[in-house]
C-alpha positions in Angstrom: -13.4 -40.4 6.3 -15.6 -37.3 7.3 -15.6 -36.6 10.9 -18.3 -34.8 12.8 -16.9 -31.4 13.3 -19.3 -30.2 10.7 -22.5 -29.3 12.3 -25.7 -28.5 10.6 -27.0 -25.5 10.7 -30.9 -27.3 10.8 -31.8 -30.2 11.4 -31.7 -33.0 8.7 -35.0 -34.8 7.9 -35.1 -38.0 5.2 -36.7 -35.4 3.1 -37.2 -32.0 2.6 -39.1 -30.4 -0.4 -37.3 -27.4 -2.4 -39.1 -24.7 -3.5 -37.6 -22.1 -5.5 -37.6 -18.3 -6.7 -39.3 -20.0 -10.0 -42.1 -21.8 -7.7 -43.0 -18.9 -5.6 -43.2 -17.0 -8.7 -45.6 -19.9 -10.4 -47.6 -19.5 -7.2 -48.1 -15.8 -7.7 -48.8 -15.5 -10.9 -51.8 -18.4 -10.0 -53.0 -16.4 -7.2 -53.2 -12.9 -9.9 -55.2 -14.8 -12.2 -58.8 -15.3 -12.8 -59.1 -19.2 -11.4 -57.8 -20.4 -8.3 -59.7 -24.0 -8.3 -60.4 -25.5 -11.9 -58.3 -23.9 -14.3 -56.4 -23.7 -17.2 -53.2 -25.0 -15.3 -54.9 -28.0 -14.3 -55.2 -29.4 -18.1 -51.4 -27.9 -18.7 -50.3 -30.2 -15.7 -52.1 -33.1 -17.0 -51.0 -33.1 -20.1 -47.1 -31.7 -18.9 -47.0 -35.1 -16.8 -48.4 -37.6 -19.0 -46.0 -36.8 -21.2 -42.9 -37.0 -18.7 -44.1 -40.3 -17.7 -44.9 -41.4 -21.6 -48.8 -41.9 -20.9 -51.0 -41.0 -23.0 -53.6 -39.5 -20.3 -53.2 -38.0 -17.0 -55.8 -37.3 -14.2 -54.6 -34.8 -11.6 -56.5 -35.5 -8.3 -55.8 -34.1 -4.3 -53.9 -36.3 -3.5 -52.0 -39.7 -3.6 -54.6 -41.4 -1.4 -57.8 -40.4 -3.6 -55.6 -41.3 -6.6 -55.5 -45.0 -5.6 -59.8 -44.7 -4.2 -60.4 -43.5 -7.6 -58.6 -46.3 -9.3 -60.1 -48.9 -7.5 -63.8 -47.0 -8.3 -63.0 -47.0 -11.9 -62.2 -50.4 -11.7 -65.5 -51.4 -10.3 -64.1 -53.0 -7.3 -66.9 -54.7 -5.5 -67.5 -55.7 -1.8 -65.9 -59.4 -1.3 -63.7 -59.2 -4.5 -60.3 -60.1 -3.5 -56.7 -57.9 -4.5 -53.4 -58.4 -3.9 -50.7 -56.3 -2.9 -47.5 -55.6 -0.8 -47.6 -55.6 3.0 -44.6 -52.8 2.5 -46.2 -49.7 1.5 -48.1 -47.0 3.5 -51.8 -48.1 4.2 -53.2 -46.0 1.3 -52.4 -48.8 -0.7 -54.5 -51.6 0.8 -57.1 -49.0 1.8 -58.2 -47.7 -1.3 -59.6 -52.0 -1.6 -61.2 -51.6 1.6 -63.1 -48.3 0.8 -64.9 -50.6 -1.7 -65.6 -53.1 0.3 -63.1 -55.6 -1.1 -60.6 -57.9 0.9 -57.1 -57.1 1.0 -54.4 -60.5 0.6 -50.6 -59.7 0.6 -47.8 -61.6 -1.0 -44.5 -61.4 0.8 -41.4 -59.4 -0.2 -37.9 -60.0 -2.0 -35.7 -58.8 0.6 -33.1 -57.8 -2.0 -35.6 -55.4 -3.2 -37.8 -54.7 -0.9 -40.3 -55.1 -3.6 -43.1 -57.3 -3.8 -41.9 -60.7 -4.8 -43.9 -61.8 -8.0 -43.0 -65.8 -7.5 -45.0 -65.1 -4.3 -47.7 -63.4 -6.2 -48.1 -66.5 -8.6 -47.7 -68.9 -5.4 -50.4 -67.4 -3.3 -52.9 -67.0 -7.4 -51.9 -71.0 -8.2 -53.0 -72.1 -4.8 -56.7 -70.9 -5.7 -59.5 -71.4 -8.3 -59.1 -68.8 -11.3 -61.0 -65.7 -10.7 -60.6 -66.0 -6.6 -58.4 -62.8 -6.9 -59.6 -59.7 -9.2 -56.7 -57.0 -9.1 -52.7 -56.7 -7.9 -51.3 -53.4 -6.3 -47.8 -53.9 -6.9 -45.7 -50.7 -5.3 -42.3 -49.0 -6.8 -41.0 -48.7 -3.3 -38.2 -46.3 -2.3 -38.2 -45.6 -6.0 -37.1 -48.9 -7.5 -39.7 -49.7 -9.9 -41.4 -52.8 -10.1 -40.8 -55.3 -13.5 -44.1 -54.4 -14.7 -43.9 -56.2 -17.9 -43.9 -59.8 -15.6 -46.0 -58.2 -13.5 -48.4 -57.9 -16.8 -47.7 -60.9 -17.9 -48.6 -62.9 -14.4 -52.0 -60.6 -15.0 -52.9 -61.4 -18.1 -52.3 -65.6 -16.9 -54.9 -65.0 -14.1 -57.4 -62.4 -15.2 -56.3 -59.4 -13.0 -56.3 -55.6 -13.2 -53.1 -53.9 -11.7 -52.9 -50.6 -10.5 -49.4 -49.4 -10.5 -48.4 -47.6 -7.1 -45.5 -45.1 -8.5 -45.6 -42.6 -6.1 -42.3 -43.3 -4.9 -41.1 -43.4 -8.6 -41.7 -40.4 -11.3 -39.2 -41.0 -13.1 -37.9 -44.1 -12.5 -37.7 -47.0 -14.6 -37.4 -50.5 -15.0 -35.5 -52.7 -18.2 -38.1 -55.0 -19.8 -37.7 -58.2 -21.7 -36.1 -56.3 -24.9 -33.9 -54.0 -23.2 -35.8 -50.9 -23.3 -36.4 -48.4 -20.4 -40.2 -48.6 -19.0 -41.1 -45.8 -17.5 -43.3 -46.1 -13.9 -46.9 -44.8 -14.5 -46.3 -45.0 -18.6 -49.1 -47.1 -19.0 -47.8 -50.0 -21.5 -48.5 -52.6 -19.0 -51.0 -51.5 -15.9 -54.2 -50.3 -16.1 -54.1 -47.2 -14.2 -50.5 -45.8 -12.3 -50.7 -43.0 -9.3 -48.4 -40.7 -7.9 -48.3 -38.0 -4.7 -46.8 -34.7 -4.7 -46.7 -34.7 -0.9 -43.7 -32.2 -0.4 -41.1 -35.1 0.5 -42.2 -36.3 -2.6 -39.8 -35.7 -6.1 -42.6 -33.6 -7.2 -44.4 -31.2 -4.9 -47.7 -28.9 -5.2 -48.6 -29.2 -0.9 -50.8 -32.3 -1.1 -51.9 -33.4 -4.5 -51.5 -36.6 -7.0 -52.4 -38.2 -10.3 -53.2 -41.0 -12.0 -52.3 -42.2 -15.6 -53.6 -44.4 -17.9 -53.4 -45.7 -21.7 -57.1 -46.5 -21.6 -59.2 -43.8 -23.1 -62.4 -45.3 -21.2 -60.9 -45.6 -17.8 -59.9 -41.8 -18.1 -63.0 -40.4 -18.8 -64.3 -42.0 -15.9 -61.7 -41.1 -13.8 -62.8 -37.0 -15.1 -66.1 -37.9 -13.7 -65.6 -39.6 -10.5 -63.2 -37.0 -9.3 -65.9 -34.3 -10.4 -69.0 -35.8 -7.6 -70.0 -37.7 -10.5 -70.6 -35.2 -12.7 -70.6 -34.8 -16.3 -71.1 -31.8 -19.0 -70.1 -33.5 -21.8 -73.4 -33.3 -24.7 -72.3 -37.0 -25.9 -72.9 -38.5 -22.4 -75.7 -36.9 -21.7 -79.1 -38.8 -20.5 -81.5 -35.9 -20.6 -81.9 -33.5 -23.1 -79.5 -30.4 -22.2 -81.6 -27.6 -20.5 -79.2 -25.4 -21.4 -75.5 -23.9 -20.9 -75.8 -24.8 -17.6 -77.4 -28.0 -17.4 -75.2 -30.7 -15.6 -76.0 -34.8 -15.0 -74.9 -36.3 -11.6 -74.8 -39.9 -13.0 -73.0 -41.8 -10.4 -71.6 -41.6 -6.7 -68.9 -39.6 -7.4 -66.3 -37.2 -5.2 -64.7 -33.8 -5.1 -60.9 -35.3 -5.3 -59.8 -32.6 -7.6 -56.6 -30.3 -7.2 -56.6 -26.7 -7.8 -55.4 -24.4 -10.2 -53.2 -23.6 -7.3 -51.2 -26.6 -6.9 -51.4 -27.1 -10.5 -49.2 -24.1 -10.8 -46.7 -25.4 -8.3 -46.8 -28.5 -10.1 -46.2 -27.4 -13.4 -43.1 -25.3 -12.2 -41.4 -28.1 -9.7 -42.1 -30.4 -13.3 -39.9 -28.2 -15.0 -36.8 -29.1 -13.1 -37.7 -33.1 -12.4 -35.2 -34.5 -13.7 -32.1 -32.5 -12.2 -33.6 -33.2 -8.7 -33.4 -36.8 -10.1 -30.3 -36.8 -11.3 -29.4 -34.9 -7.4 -31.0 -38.2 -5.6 -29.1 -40.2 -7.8 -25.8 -38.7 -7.6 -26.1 -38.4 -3.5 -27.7 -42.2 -3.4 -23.9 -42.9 -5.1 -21.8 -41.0 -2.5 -23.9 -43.2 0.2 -23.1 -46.4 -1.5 -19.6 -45.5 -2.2 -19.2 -44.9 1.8 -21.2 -47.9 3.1 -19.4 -49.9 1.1 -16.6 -49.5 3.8 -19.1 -50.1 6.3 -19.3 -53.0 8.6 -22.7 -53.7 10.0 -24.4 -51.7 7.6 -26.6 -53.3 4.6 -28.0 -50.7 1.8 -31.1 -51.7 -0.1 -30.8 -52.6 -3.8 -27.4 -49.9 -4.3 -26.6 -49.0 -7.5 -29.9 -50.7 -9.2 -30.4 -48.9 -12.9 -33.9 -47.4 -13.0 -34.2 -46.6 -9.3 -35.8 -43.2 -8.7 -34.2 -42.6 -5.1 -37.2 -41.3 -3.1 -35.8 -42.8 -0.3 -32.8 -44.1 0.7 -32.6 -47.4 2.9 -29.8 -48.7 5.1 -30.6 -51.8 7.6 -28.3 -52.3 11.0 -29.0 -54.6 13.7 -29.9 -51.7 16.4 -32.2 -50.1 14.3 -33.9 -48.3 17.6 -30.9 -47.6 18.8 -29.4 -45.6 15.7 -32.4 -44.0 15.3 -32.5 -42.3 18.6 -28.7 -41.6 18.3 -29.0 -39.7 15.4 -31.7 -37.9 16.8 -29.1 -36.8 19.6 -27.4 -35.2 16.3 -30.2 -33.5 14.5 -30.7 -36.2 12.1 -34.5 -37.5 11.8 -34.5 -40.2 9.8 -37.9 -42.4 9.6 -39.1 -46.2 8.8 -40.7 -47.0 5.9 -42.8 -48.7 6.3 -44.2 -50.6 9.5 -45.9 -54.1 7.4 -49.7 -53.0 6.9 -50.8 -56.4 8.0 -49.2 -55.7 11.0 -51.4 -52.4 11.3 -54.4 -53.0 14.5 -57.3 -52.4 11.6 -55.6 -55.5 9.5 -54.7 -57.4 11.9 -58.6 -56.9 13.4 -58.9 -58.4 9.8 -57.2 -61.7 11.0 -54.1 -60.7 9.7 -51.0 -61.3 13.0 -47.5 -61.3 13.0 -45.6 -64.4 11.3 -47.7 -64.2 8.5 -44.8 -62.4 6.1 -41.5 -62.8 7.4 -39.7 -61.3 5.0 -41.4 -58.0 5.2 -41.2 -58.6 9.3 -37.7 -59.1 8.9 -37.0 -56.6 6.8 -39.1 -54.1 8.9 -37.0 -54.6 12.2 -34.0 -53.1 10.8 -34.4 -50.7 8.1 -34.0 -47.2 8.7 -34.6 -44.2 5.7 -31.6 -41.9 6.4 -31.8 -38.0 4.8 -31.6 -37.9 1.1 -33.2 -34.5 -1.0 -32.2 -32.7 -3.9 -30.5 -29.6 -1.9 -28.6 -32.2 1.0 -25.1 -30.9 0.4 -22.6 -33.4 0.3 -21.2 -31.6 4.1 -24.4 -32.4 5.8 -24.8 -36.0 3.7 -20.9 -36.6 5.1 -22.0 -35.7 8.2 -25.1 -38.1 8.4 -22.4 -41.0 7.4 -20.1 -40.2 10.1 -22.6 -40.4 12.8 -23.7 -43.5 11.9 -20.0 -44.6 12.1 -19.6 -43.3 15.2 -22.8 -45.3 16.4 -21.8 -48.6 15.2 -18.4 -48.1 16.6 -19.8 -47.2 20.1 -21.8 -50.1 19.7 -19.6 -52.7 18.1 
């Protein structure tokens, strides 16, 4: 068992992005070339990460947050309509429903998981008229990927759209009803998938996301929405064409794009996806191999095929507690995530405490403890043995 001689030579956060030689280099090639916002590397991106996922289109936008805003646009959410979605997820998730001026309901949790619980889903769908509910959020959370193909299916029964939240999850994957690997974000069974490329993120270009679809109509609109609205396309034009220049404004739309910039970042960090992937995975297995000898300490979902490790959970009775310890020992882990319903704004929505006890439960005791493609298995040793030490102190 490791002790705690070993001391880190920084401090440990749950993530940490990991730029190399080859990114700074992508970077400065980008800033020698002719575009710096909407350029060539932007399509390249596109097209580099629809194709990792298995889409067939990909939107790059600024971020993760106007990547779900510009779903819910696209999917002409209306003031009043009514979507479902996990109360374990950063805000974003609900709040891209309320930016339209639709109501956000929640469906509790399987605490196994920590995803959202689909029996729940059909529970909360059964006990209203069809057509009371327009749309699901389901979320991969932590990087386990939800069953999208019953997620589909419950969809389909009830007249839904479903936007996938993934941005836990490039690369992970879930086993559908004939044994084949699904992909998160590959299209075959929502409507539209996001991602963020926030630097904790698998994936990083400083702030940035994207959204993927199958559906050649949603993604043209998506190209315009992010663009203020705007359109150059001859085909869509209303007015006759004034010239080379000549634009159309033809809706409300926004300036959510990411820059040539990022794009570059991007396209270099994609390059090397899978082997920081294949890093989380192999760490995530030293963690479960060691808390498997752990009293008092309860991992989420370990081993689970498919599960794209952007975070890894652990729940202990003192969660406060070992939190602050660790702190004491230069290890910052974080919670993910406190319920939304539980957030002032929801809960000014009528929204209180009791209303999801799973998630409430689950919430009081989970803790996301370092795990990043360049944590060596010295400092990862090191995080286990302080969290031994606490739970022997406190035990």
């Amino acid at each position: 068992m490791p002790d705690t001689a070993f001391q880190p030579t920084r401090p440990l956060p749950y993530g940490r992005q990991n730029i190399t030689d080859a990114d700074v280099a992508a970077v400065t090639a980008a800033l020698h070339a002719d575009y710096l916002t909407q350029g060539p590397r932007v399509a390249e991106f596109e097209k580099q990460f629809a194709a990792y996922v298995g889409a067939q289109y990909a939107v790059a936008v600024s971020n993760g947050t106007a990547a779900l805003h510009l779903c819910a646009l696209a999917l002409n959410v209306q003031p009043g309509q009514r979507v479902i979605t996990t109360p374990l997820t950063f805000s974003a998730s609900a709040n891209c429903v309320r930016y339209c001026g639709g109501e956000v309901h929640f469906a509790d949790i399987d605490p196994a998981t920590g995803l959202i619980d689909l029996h729940k889903v059909r529970t909360l769908l059964e006990a209203h008229p069809k057509g009371h509910f327009t749309g699901l959020i389901p979320v991969d959370f932590a990087g386990l990927a939800v069953d999208m193909e019953a997620a589909r299916q419950l969809a389909d029964e009830f007249g839904l759209w479903i936007i996938e939240d993934s941005c836990h999850a490039p690369g992970g994957f879930f086993m559908d009803s004939q044994g084949r690997e699904q992909r998160c974000g590959n299209g075959r069974f929502a409507d539209l998938a996001i991602f963020s490329f926030h630097p904790v993120k698998h994936i990083a270009t400083g702030e940035g996301g994207m959204i993927t679809t199958n559906s050649e109509p949603l993604y043209h609109h998506l190209l315009r929405l992010r663009t203020h609205g705007i359109t150059r396309d001859p085909a869509d034009l209303v007015h006759e064409s004034d010239g080379g220049w000549y634009m159309e404004m033809q809706e409300l739309g926004y300036n959510y794009r990411l820059p040539d910039l990022n794009c570059a970042l991007g396209l270099s960090q994609l390059a090397r996806a899978d082997e920081g992937l294949s890093r989380r995975r192999q760490a995530a297995a030293r963690y479960d191999a060691a808390f498997a000898q752990v009293p008092g300490v309860t991992v989420l979902a370990p081993g689970r095929p498919g599960h794209a490790y952007h975070l890894y959970v652990i729940e202990v009775a003192d969660r406060k507690g070992l939190y602050d310890f660790l702190k004491t020992r230069q290890i910052f882990a974080q919670v993910h995530y406190i319920p939304v319903h539980r957030m002032p704004y929801y809960e000014g929505l009528g929204w209180r405490a009791g209303d999801f006890p799973l998630v409430e439960e689950y919430y009081a005791h989970c803790l996301s403890i370092p795990l990043f493609p360049t944590l060596t298995d010295e400092e990862q040793d090191y995080v286990v043995a302080c969290i031994i030490e606490f739970l022997s102190v406190e035990g």
